[in-house]
VEXLUM-391592 format. One record per residue (C-alpha): residue in one letter; y, x, z. Coordinates in steps of 0.1 Angstrom, whole numbers, plus 5000, padded with zeros to 4 digits. Example, Ala and Ser with C-alpha at 12.3 -4.5 7.8 and 13.67 -1.06 7.14 Angstrom:
A495551235078S498951375071
***
This chain:
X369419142613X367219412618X364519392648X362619152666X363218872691X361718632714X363118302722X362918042750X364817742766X366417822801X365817542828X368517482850X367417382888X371117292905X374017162899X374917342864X378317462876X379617772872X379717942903X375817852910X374617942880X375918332875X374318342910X371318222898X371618472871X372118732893X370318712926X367518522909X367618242937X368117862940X372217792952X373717512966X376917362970X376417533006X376617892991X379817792973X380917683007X380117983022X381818212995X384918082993X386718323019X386518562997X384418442965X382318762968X378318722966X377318892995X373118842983X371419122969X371919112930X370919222898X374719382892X374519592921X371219742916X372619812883X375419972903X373020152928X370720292895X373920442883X374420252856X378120202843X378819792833X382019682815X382719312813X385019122789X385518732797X385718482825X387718662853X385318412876X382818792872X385918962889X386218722919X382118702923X381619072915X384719302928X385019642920X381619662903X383319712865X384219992850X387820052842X388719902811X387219562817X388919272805X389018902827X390218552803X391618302828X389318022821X391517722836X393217642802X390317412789X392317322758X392117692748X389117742728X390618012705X392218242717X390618302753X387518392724X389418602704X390618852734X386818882743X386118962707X388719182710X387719392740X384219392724X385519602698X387519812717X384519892736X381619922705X384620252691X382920562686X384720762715X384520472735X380520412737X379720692757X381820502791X379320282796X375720152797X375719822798X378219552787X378919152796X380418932777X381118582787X382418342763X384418032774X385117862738X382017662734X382717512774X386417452766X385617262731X383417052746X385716952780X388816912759X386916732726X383516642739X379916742735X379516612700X382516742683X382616872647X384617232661X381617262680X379617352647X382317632639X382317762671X378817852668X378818022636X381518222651X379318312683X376518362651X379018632630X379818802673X375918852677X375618982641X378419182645X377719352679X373819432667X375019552635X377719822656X375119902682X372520022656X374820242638X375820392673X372720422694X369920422668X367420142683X367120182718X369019882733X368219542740X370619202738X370618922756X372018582741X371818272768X373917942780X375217912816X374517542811X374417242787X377116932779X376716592777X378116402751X381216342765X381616762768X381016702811X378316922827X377516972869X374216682864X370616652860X370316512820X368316722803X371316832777X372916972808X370117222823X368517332792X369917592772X369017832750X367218212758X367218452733X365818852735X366719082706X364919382704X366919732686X363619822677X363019832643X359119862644X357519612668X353919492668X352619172686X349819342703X348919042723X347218742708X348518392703X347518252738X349418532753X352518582734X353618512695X357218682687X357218452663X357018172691X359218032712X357918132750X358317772757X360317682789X361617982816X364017922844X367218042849X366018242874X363418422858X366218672838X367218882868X363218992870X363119042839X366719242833X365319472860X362319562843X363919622809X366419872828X363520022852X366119922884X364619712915X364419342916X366919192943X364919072971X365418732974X364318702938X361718402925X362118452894X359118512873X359318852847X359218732812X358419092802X354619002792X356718752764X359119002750X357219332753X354719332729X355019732716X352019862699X352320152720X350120152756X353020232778X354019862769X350819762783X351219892813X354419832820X354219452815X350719472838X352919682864X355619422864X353119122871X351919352900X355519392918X356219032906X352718912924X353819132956X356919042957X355918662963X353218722989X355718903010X357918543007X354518353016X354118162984X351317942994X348718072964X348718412980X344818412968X345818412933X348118662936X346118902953X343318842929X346518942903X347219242924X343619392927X342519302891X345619412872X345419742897X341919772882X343319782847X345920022858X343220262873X340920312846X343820352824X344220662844X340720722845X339720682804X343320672791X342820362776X343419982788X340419722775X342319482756X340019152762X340319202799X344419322801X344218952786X342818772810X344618922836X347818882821X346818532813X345418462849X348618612863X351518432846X349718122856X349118232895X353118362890X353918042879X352417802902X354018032935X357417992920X356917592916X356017642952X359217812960X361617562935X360117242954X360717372986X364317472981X365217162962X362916902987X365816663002X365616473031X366916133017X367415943053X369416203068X371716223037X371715893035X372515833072X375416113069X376915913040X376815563060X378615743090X381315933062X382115603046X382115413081X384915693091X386715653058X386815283058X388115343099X390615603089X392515323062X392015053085X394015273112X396815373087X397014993074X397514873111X400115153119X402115043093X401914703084X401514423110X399214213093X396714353071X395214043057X399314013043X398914283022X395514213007X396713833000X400113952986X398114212958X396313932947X399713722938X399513442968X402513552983X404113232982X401413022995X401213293028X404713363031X404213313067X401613613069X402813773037X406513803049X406414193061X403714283036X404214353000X408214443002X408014693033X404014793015X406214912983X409914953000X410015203027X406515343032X405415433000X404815773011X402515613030X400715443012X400615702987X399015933009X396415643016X395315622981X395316022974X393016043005X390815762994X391215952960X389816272975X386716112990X386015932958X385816302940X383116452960X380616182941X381116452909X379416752908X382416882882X385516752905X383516922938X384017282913X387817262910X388417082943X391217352955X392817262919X392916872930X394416962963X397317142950X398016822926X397116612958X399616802975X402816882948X402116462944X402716342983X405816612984X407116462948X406816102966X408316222997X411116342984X412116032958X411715882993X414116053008X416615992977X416115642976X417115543009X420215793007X421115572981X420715252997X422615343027X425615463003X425515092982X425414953019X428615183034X430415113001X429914713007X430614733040X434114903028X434314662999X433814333025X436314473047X438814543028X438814163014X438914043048X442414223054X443614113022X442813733031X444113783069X447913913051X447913603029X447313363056X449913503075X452313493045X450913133038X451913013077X455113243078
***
């Protein structure tokens, strides 16, 4: 392959679940569970984005994958775009191939000139590892295959557009081994980054300490690609943003327009966090006036002092660095007694909640417990309404019990919290299935009881006739 790259592991600072982390990707902020919450009247993120100041910069974007884009991002594709319903984890094939597909469709001669930027989102790699888990041998020849897509679409773009594009290749999140993702392990918030230049002539013009192609970057955060995406397209940085631009990493042109871009970028990146009060605003305004300086004599001479743009860009990253800790500990600093407190009182009502349906519908409670545990017969006193009527007539009831104590159990995974609308319609299809073999079952035990009724009465005629032929 043709061209250079720069590569880096992503860092993952929430819950690595889908929904939070295109908005990370996106807005360049910190979610929650709380903005899922607040999205799901109509799934739209409503926060200033890196897809609508694509939008706004007149850019045209097609998309080809996970229709989850659709719901987040309405009406901001270009006709043509292609959603793969990503519920089907047991599909790892062909949900792929119909992105590959639509790829192609797109990369067609008479076709390239309807758009300027393109998405693809993948779902194999997530659905081989949910279905088959995190350490499965497929998982080796879905990569390749993702490695043959990459090689494929930069082969296609340099025959169409010459050199002057960039790609992007990056996870949403990690797996563990069992193929589960939504914690805090390391193999589920680190995944990798990867920048591929279309240039076919690049020079590292900074040294080592600065930036190495060669290199990996070391560690970035998810949040620091919407910065940097803004800067390679020369579009405004959404304004929530803390994400810090990697374009000092990836830029390194022999050219000086490279230089000062990247030194621009560190300006509006440094500005950009005093206006959010980062609490090192004395570095960053050190940032601003030196790289400034640098800026201004470039305009002045024409040329930029390498040994100083150096330092600056050095002392900058750093400053940049240390104000988005700043920002990440804030938004993720929990106050532990108040959660903990708000559990206490959620269990407390849980626990109040059975005991109330258990009372309602079976007279003695402690029946029930002693008749699970087989001692029936030694408490058939207490037991005698308890396990038949628990298991008899009100099994609807009880199933309902279980499913509720079932749906407060789920909210202790990150993963079931994510599809919690698809546990409710199973909840729900469950207590109507029960309901109804409910209903059948006690239609059928008042017909056996009619027809013995009959049966009984009948033989007691039959017996009242032959007495009275007996005494005749």
């Amino acid at each position: 392959m043709v061209g250079k790259l720069s590569h880096s592991r992503l860092m993952c600072r929430h819950p690595p679940l889908q929904c939070l982390v295109l908005k990370a990707f996106t807005a360049g902020t910190v979610p929650s569970f709380a903005d899922v919450v607040m999205n799901f009247a109509s799934n739209e993120i409503s926060e200033d984005n890196i897809v609508d100041q694509l939008k706004y910069a007149g850019f045209r974007i097609v998309f080809c994958g996970d229709d989850t884009w659709f719901r987040l991002f309405p009406k901001r594709f270009e006709n043509g775009s292609e959603g793969t319903v990503s519920f089907f984890v047991n599909d790892y094939t062909e949900v792929d191939n119909n992105v590959t597909l639509c790829m192609e469709r797109k990369l067609k001669e008479e076709r390239i000139e309807d758009w300027d930027v393109m998405i693809l989102h993948y779902l194999g790699l997530d659905h081989i590892g949910h279905s088959l888990g995190g350490d499965h041998e497929r998982l080796d020849v879905k990569l390749k295959e993702m490695d043959s897509v990459i090689k494929k679409l930069h082969s296609e773009m340099s025959e169409l557009v010459g050199t002057d594009f960039w790609m992007v290749v990056l996870g949403d999140h990690g797996m563990t081994e069992a193929g589960g993702h939504g914690g805090s392990s390391t193999r589920e918030t680190s995944v990798p980054l990867v920048f591929i230049d279309g240039m076919q002539e690049r020079a590292n013009w900074f040294t080592d300490s600065v930036s190495n192609p060669s290199e990996p970057m070391g560690s970035a955060e998810q949040i620091d690609l919407v910065p940097t995406i803004a800067s390679l397209m020369d579009t405004a940085v959404p304004v929530n943003s803390i994400g810090v631009n990697l374009l000092p990493y990836i830029l390194y042109d022999s050219r000086h327009q490279s230089d000062l871009r990247v030194i621009l970028s560190m300006v509006q990146n440094a500005r950009r966090f005093i206006s959010l009060k980062a609490p090192n605003n004395e570095a960053l305004m050190w940032c601003v006036e030196r790289s400034t300086g640098v800026l201004r004599r470039y305009c002045l001479d024409g040329r930029v002092l390498r040994g100083e743009k150096e330092i600056v860009v050095k002392m900058c990253m750093k400053a940049l660095r240390l104000a988005q800790e700043n920002f990440l500990a804030s938004h993720t600093l929990l106050n532990l007694p108040l959660i903990i407190s708000t559990m206490l009182i959620s269990f407390m009502m849980t626990v109040c909640s059975l005991i109330l349906v258990v009372r309602k519908h079976y007279p003695s409670p402690i029946s029930v417990f002693l008749s699970i545990f087989g001692w029936r017969d030694r408490h058939r006193a207490h037991a005698k309404d308890g396990l038949p009527r628990m298991f008899g007539e009100n099994i609807s009831s009880i199933f309902a019990a279980v499913l509720f104590a079932l749906q407060v159990a789920m909210f202790f995974a990150s993963s079931l919290v994510e599809e919690e609308h698809d546990l409710q319609y199973f909840f729900f299809s469950s207590c109507l299935i029960i309901i109804f073999a409910t209903k059948v079952r006690r239609a059928l035990r008042r017909r056996r009881l009619l027809r013995k009724f009959v049966i009984r009465e009948s033989i007691s005629d039959d017996e009242i006739e032959d007495r009275r032929s007996t005494f005749s």
